[in-house]
N, C-alpha and C positions, 0 to 999 in steps of 0.2 A: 561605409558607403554614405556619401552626399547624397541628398533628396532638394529639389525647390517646392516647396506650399504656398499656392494663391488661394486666397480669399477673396469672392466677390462677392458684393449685393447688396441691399437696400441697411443701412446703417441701425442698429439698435443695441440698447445696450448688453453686455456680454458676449459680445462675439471672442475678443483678444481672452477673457478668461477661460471660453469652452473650451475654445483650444489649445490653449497651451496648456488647459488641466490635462486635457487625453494627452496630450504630448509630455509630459513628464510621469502621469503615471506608466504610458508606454514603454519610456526607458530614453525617449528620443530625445537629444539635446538643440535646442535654438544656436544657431553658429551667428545668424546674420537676421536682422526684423525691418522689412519698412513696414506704414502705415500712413493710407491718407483717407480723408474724405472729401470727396468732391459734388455738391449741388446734394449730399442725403445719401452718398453712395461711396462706400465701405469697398478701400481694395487694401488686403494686405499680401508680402512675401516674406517668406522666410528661407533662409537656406541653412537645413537641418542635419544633423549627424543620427546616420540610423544604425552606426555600430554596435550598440548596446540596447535596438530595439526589441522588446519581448517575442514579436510577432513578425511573420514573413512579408516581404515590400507588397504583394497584392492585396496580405489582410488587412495593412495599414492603410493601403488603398483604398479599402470598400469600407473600413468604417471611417474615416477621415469623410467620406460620401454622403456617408449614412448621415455622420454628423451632421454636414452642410445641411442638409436635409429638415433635419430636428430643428434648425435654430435659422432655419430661412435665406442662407447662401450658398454658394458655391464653393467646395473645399476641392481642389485636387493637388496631385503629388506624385510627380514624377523625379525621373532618377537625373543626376544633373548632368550627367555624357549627356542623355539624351534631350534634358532643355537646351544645352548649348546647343548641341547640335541643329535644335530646331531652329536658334534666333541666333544665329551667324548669318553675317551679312557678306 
């Protein structure tokens, strides 16, 4: 199963390493990465393979959460049926 992860919020160092640390020891692989900063403000996506994830799509959910939390942005991660489905025009 496809997943997309958005990252937002206020730019500081180590964001790209928290997460992709938890993301690899997860099991979870990066398929696709943007990243920008715009005026001090951190947006990244990823579109990730969660076939070999350790843990169930909601736990990854709520610690991907948890994490944003820790380190002062916004992590979430949804299933990619359902991002498409949301931004079709």
């Amino acid at each position: 199963m496809k997943g997309i992860i958005t990252v937002v919020g206020k730019d500081r160092v180590g964001i790209i390493a928290k997460v992709c640390t938890y993301l690899a020891e997860d099991g979870i692989n990066i398929l696709d990465i943007s990243q920008t900063i715009v005026s001090g403000w951190f947006n990244m996506m990823m579109v990730v393979d969660l076939s070999t994830c350790c843990h169930r799509f909601e736990e990854v959910v709520d610690q991907l959460s948890k994490l944003g939390n820790e380190i002062g942005v916004d992590i979430r991660l949804q299933r990619e049926d359902i991002f498409n489905s949301m931004h079709r025009i």
